[in-house]
ZAMARGU-4260 file (C-alpha; in steps of 0.2 Angstrom, whole numbers, plus 5000, padded with zeros to 4 digits):
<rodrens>
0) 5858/5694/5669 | 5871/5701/5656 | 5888/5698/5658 | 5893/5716/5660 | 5881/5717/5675
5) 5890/5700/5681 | 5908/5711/5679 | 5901/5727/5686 | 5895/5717/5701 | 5910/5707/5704
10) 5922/5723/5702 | 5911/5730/5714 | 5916/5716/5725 | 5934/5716/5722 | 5934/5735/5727
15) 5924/5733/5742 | 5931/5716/5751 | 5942/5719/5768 | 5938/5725/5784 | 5924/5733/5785
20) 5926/5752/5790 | 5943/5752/5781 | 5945/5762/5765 | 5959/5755/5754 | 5966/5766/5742
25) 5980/5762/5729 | 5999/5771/5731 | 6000/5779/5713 | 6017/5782/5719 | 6021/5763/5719
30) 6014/5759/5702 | 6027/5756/5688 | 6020/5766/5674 | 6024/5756/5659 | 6020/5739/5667
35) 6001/5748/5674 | 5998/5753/5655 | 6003/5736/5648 | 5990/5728/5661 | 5977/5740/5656
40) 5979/5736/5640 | 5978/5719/5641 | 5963/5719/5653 | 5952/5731/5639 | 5957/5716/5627
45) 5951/5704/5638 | 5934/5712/5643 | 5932/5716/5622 | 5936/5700/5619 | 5924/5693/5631
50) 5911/5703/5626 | 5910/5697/5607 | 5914/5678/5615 | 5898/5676/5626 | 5885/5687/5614
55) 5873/5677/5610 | 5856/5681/5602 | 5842/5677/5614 | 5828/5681/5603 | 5821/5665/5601
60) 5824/5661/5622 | 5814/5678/5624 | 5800/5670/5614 | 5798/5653/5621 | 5796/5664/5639
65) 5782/5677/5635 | 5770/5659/5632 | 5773/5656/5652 | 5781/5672/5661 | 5771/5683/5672
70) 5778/5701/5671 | 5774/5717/5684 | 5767/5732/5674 | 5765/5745/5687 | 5754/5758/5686
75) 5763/5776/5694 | 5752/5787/5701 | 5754/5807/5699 | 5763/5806/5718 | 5777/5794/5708
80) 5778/5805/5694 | 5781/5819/5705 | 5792/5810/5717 | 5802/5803/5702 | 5806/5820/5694
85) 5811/5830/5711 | 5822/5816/5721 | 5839/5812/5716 | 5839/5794/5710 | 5854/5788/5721
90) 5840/5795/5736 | 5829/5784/5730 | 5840/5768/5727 | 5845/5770/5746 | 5824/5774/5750
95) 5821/5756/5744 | 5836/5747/5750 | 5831/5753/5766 | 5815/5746/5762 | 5819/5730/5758
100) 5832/5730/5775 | 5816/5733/5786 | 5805/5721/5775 | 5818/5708/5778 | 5819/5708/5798
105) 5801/5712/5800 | 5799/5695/5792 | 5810/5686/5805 | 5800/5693/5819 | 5786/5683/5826
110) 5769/5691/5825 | 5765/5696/5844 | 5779/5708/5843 | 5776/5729/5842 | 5791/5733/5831
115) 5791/5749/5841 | 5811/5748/5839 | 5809/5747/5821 | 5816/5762/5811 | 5802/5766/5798
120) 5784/5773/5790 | 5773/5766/5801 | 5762/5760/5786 | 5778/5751/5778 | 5778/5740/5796
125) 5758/5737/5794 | 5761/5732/5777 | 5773/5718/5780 | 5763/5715/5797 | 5748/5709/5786
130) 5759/5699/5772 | 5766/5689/5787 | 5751/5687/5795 | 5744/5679/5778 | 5758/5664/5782
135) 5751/5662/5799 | 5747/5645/5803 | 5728/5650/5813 | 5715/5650/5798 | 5708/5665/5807
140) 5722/5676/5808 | 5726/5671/5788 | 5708/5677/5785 | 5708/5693/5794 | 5727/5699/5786
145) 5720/5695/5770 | 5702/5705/5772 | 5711/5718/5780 | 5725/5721/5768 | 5711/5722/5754
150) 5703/5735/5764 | 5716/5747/5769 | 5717/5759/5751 | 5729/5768/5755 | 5747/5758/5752
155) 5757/5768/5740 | 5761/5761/5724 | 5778/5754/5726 | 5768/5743/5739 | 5755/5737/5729
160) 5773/5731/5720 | 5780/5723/5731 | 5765/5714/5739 | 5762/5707/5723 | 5777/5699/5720
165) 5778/5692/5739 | 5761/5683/5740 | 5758/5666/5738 | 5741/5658/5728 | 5730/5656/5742
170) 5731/5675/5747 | 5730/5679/5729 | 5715/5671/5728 | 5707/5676/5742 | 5713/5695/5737
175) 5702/5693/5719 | 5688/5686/5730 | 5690/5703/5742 | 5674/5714/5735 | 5682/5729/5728
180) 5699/5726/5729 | 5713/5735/5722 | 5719/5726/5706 | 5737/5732/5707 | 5739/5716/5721
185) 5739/5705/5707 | 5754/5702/5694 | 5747/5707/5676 | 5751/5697/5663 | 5761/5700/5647
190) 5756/5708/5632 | 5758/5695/5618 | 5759/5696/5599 | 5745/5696/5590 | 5750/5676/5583
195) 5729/5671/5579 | 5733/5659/5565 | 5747/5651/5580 | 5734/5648/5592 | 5720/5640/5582
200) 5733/5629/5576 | 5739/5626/5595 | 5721/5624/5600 | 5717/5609/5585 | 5734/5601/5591
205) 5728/5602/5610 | 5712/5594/5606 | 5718/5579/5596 | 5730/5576/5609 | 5715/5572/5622
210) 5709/5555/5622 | 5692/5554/5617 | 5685/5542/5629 | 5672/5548/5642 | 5666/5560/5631
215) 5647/5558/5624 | 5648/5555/5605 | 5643/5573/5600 | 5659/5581/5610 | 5668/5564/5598
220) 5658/5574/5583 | 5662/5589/5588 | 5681/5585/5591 | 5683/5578/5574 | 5674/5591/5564
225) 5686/5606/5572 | 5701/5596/5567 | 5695/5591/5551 | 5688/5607/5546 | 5698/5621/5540
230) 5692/5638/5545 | 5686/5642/5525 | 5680/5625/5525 | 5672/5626/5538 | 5663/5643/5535
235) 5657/5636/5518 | 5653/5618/5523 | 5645/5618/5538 | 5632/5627/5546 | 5622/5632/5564
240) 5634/5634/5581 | 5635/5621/5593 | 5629/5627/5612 | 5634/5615/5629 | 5627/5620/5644
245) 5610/5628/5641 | 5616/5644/5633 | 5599/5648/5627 | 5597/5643/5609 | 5613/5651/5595
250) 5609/5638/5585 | 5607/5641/5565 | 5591/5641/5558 | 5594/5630/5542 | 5606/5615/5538
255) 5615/5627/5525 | 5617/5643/5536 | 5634/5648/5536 | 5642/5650/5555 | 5646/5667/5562
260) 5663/5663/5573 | 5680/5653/5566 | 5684/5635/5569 | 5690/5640/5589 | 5671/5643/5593
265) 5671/5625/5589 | 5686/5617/5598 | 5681/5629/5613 | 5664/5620/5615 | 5673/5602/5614
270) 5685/5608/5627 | 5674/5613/5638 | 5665/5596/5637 | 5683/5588/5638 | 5690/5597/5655
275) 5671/5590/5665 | 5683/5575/5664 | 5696/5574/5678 | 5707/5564/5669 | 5708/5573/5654
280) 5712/5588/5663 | 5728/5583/5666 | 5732/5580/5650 | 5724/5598/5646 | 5736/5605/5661
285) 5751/5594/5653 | 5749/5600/5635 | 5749/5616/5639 | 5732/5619/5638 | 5733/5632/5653
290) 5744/5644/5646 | 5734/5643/5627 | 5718/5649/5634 | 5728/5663/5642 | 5734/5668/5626
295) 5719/5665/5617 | 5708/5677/5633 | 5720/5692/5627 | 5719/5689/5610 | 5698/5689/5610
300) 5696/5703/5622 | 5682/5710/5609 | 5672/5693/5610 | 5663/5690/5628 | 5654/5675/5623
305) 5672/5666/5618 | 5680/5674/5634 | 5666/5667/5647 | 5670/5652/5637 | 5687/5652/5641
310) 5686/5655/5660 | 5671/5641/5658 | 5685/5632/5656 | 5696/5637/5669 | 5682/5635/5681
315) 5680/5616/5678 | 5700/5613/5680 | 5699/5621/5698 | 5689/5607/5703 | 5703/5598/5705
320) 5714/5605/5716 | 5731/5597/5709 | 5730/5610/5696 | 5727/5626/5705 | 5746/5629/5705
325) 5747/5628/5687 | 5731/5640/5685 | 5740/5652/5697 | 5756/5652/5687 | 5748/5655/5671
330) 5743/5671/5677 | 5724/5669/5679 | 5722/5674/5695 | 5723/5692/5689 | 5712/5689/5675
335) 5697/5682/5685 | 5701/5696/5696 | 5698/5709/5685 | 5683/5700/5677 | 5675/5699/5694
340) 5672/5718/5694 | 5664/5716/5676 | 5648/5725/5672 | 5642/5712/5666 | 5635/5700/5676
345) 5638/5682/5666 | 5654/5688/5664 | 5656/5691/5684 | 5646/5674/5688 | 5657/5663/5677
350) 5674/5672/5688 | 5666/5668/5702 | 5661/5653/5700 | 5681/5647/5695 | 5688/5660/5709
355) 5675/5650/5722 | 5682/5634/5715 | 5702/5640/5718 | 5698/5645/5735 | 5699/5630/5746
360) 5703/5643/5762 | 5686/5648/5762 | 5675/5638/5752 | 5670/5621/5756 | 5658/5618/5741
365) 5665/5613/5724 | 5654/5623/5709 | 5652/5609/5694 | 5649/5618/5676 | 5632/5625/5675
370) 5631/5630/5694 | 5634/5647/5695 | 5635/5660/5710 | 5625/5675/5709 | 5626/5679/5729
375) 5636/5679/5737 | 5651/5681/5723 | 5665/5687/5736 | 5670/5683/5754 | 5658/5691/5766
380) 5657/5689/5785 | 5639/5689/5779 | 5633/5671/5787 | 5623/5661/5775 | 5605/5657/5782
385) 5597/5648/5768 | 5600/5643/5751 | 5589/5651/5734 | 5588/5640/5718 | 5584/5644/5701
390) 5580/5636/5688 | 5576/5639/5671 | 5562/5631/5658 | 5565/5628/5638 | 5576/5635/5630
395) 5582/5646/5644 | 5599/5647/5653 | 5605/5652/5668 | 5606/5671/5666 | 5595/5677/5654
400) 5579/5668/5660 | 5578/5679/5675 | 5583/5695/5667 | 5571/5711/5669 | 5558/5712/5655
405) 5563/5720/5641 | 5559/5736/5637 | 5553/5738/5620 | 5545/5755/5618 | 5552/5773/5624
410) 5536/5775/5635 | 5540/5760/5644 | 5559/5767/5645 | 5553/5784/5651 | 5544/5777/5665
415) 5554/5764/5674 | 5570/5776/5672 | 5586/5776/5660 | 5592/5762/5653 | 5607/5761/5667
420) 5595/5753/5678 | 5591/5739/5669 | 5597/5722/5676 | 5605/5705/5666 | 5599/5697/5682
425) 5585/5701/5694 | 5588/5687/5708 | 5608/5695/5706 | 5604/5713/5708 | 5587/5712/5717
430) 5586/5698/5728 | 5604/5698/5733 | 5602/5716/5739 | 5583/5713/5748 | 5589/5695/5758
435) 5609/5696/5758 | 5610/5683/5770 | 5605/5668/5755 | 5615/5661/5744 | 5606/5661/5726
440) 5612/5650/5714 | 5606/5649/5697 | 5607/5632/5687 | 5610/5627/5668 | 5606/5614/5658
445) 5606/5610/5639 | 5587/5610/5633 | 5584/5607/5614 | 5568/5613/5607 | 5568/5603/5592
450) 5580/5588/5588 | 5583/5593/5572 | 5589/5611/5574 | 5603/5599/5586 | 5615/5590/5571
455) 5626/5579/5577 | 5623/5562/5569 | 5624/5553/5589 | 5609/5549/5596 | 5608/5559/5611
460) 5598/5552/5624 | 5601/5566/5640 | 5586/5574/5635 | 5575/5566/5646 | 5569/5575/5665
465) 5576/5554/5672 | 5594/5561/5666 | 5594/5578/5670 | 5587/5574/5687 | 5601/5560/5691
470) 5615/5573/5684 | 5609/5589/5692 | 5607/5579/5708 | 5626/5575/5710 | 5632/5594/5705
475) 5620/5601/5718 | 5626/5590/5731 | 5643/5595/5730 | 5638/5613/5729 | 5631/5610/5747
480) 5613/5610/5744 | 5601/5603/5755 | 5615/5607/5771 | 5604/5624/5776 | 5585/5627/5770
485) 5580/5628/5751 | 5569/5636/5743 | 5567/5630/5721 | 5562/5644/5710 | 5558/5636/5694
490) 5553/5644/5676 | 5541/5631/5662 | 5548/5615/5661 | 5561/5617/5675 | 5548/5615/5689
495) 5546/5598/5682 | 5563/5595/5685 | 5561/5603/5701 | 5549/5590/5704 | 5560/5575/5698
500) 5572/5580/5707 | 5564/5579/5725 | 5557/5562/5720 | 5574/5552/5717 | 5582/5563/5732
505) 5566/5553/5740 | 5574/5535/5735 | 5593/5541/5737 | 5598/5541/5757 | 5612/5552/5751
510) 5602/5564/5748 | 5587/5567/5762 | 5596/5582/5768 | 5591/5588/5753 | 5573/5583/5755
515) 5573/5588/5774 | 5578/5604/5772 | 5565/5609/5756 | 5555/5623/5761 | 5547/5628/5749
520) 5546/5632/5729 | 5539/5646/5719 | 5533/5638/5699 | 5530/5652/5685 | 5520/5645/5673
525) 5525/5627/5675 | 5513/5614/5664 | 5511/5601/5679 | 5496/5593/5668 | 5503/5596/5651
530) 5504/5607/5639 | 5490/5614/5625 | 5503/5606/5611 | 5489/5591/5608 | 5475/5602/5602
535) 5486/5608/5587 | 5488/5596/5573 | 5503/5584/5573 | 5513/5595/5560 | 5514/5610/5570
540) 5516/5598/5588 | 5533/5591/5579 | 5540/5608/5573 | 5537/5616/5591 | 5541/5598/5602
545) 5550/5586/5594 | 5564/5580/5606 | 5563/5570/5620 | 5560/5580/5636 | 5549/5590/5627
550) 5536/5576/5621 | 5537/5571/5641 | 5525/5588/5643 | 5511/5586/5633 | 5494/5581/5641
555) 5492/5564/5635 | 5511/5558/5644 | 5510/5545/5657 | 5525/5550/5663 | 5521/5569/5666
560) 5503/5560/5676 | 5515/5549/5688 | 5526/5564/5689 | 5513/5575/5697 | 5503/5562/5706
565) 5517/5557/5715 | 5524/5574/5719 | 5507/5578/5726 | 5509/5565/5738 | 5527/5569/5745
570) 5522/5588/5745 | 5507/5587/5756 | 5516/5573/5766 | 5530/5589/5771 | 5519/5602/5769
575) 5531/5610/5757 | 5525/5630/5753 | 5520/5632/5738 | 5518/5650/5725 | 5512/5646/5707
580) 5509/5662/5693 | 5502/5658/5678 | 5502/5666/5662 | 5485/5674/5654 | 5493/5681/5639
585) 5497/5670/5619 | 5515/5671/5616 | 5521/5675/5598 | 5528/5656/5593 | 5537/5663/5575
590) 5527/5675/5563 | 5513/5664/5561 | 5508/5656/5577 | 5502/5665/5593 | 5496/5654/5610
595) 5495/5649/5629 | 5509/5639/5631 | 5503/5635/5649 | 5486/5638/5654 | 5481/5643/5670
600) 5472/5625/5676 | 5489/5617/5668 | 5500/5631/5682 | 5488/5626/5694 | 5497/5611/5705
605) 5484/5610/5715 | 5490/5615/5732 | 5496/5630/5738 | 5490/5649/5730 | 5492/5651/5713
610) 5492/5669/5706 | 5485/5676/5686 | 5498/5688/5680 | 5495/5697/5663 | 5509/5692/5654
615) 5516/5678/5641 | 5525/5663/5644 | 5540/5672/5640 | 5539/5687/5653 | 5530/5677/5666
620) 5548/5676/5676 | 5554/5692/5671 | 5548/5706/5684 | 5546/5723/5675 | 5553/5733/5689
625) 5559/5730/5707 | 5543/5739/5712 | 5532/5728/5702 | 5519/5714/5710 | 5526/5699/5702
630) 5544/5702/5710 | 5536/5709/5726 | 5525/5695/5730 | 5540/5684/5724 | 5553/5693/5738
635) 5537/5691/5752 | 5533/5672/5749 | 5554/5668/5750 | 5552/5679/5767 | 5539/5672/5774
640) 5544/5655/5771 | 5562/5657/5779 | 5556/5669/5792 | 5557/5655/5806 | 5574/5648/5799
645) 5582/5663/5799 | 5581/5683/5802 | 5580/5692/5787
</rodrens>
């Protein structure tokens, strides 16, 4: 506050003390005239003097405070505009301080009372009504105030105000998981300076202040090489991008490919690795970690791969609930918020997925990296029936394997409609709309075609389905699978690890509610016996599967035999349900090589119906319209299995 605010407020004071009700006015006639000028004088010398004694130049305070302050921007509608230009100001100013008068004691009242004594709009009373109702201590009554102050859209603006700045997290929170809810709740954040070269530098110095233990030795490489490298350096030294998580395959193509994004894509990727470890996301939190990636969201608003990144990160820190006040104060409440009601749908899954973890009110599962929610995203007094799993095969990820076929001609355009009805996500878009009472999760998981398009000089031995299996099972147990039926849904080598997957749940006592309570899977093209790989000579088997998990498929692997022989024995033991598809078309492997990745006897898992659909490997999972056999036949066999768990 300035100090002429601070003299204007305690003149104010000086004028107004006494009893109340009694005006006090000076006798002029009293007032010695020379000795009243002599005092005025020496009081404007004073207030002069004490002006130029206490200015200070704040400049630099000002600074420090847009890293961590949350400021309002409101948003005035054309009824404020109007408001504002034909009401007196001094009408308002008495408008709101009756406002807050009201506000104030409606506040002290307890909830069961009318306030039908209460002078004021009826929608200021059920505004404040709800607000208090949001501190009650009946989880119930918390949950209703907060659905039905997202629901009523009609508060005015100065009320959208106010509730913003009187909330607390948990109704923030459960506010950005309202479907549809109005983002004038939420306090928006700051407009920063445009300071790039400041936050790469910020971000190298946060990374090399994490310890670098519990890491695998590529995040190590990966550390070092980002805080090592320049950005020139970098861009002329090194080449191919780095992908955690199973984001399909941006990889570079040759060892000497220059990279398309600046040393940040790289300390982004580390971090992320960095903050699956509890322990070094405190010290990401105590570094000031929380407040960077907020700057550095704002400042990459044209880059969606570096923003899902970002909240990528913030969704890993919310597993730990000691830091959900710190995520709060940042400001990314209102960021996941808004990014919620993305168009795009992997931008929407990632702020769910961190929103889901913040909300302890009504969430019991906690979402590790690479689980993501694609129904439902939001709070819904939709109860969940039965949970649906997908998961993708090589070189695939968690989004773009179960998108809708591509259409590549205008023919093909023409005759499944525009372009706007295209979905990023089928089992988002369709299946959620068809069965709304299932949970579908998608899963990720890194899957390297070839070792050598992966270059970090570490041996990396996660490749194999015994590691994925053991690491997936512990993120899907805290997600809450296996407490309501399951159905898998699995694309190439993912119904292998499907497979896997049952079998150590099978050996883990933990984890037979998981077993139990599989009803059945659906495989698209999944090589149970192996792949065609071994009739090609050994040159081309080595440039197509070199790594680990991906030798484990071809025909002649005892490990791919056991895998399948022993399945087949658990399956028919529980009489799980079982839909394969197989593929009957070659897919396009580079210019010069065209086959069938899966043959129809390798699909065929030997029980349960197995379907021929005229497509590749590729487009096997990827229904061409919502009308179309393959997803039709897929929505009736997840119906038909769950029909006598629950009522679709």
């Amino acid at each position: 506050m300035s100090v002429a605010a601070l003299r204007l407020i305690h003149c104010r004071r000086l004028s107004t003390a006494g009893t109340p009700g009694v005006r006090k006015a000076l006798n002029w006639k009293t007032v010695n005239p020379p000795s009243f000028y002599r005092s005025y004088l020496f009081i404007t010398y004073e207030v002069e003097y004490l002006n130029k004694a206490v200015t200070l130049d704040t400049r630099a305070i000002l600074q420090e405070k847009y890293k961590s302050y949350i400021y309002l921007k409101p948003t005035p509608s054309d009824d404020q505009e109007d408001l504002a230009a034909g009401v007196p100001q001094k009408e308002l100013h008495k408008a709101a301080r009756r406002f807050l008068e009201i506000s104030s004691r409606l506040l002290l009242q307890s909830l069961d009372e009318h306030f039908s004594h209460v002078d004021a709009d009826p929608h200021e009373v059920a505004l404040w009504v709800l607000l208090k109702r949001t501190q009650s201590p009946n989880k119930a009554i918390r949950l209703q105030a907060v659905q039905e102050l997202a629901g009523n859209h009609h508060w005015r603006d100065y009320q959208y105000q106010t509730a913003a700045q009187v909330i607390d997290q948990r109704t923030a929170v459960g506010l950005a998981r309202t479907p549809r809810v109005d983002l004038r709740f939420f306090l928006r954040t700051p407009s920063l300076p445009d300071l790039e070269d400041v936050t790469e530098d910020e971000l190298r110095q946060l990374l090399a202040s994490l310890p670098q233990s519990e890491v695998d030795k590529c995040v190590q490489y990966f550390t070092s090489l980002a805080l090592r490298e320049s950005t020139q350096a970098l861009a002329a030294q090194r080449g191919g991008l780095w992908c955690f998580g199973g984001n399909g395959l941006p990889y570079a193509q040759s060892l000497t490919s220059v990279p398309s994004q600046k040393v940040e894509s790289f300390c982004l990727q580390a971090l992320v690795q960095h903050s699956k470890v509890q322990s070094h996301c405190d010290h990401i939190v105590a570094n000031g970690g929380v407040q960077l990636l907020q700057r550095m969201y704002q400042l990459r608003k044209d880059s969606l791969k570096i923003q899902r990144n970002i909240v990528r990160i913030i969704g890993n820190l919310a597993l730990n609930e000691s830091i959900h006040q710190a995520i709060a104060q940042s400001g990314w409440v209102s960021v996941l918020a808004e990014m919620m009601q993305s168009p795009h749908i992997m931008q929407a899954s990632h702020a769910a997925r961190a929103l889901a973890n913040l909300d302890r009110e009504a969430v019991n599962e906690k979402y590790q990296d690479g689980i993501y929610i694609l129904h439902p995203q939001t709070r819904s007094n939709q109860p969940i029936k039965a949970d649906v799993l997908f998961i993708h095969g090589i070189l695939g990820a968690a989004f773009k394997t179960w998108r809708q076929k591509d259409r590549v001609t205008s023919e093909e355009k023409d005759e499944t409609g525009s372009t706007e009805n295209y979905t990023e996500c089928w089992p988002k878009s369709w299946l959620a709309a068809d069965c709304p009472n299932l949970r579908v999760l998608s899963v990720e998981y890194d899957s390297h075609l070839s070792d050598w398009m992966s270059k970090c000089p570490a041996e990396n031995q996660r490749t194999s389905l015994a590691y994925r299996s053991q690491e997936l099972l512990k993120k899907l147990k805290q997600a809450g699978i296996g407490d309501r039926p399951v159905i898998w849904v699995a694309h190439s080598m993912g119904g292998l690890l499907v497979k896997k997957i049952l079998l150590d749940a099978s050996m883990d006592p933990d984890m037979h509610g998981l077993l139990n309570n599989t009803k059945g899977m659906m495989f698209y093209s999944v090589p149970h016996h192996g792949t065609s790989m071994a009739e090609y000579s050994v040159n081309v088997r080595y440039l197509l599967f070199p790594s680990i998990e991906v030798r484990e498929l071809c025909k002649d692997s005892p490990a791919l035999r056991n895998l399948n022989e022993n399945f087949l024995i658990m399956a028919k033991e529980r009489q799980f349900k079982v839909l394969s598809f197989a593929e009957t078309e070659p897919t396009n492997i580079g210019p010069m090589i065209k086959l069938l990745v899966v043959p129809t006897q390798s699909a065929n898992l030997g029980i349960g119906e197995l379907i021929e659909v005229d497509v590749d490997h590729l487009n096997i999972c990827k229904p061409e319209k919502k009308d179309s056999f393959l997803y039709k036949r897929s929505l009736q066999f997840i119906q038909e299995v769950l029909q006598s768990y629950i009522s679709l």
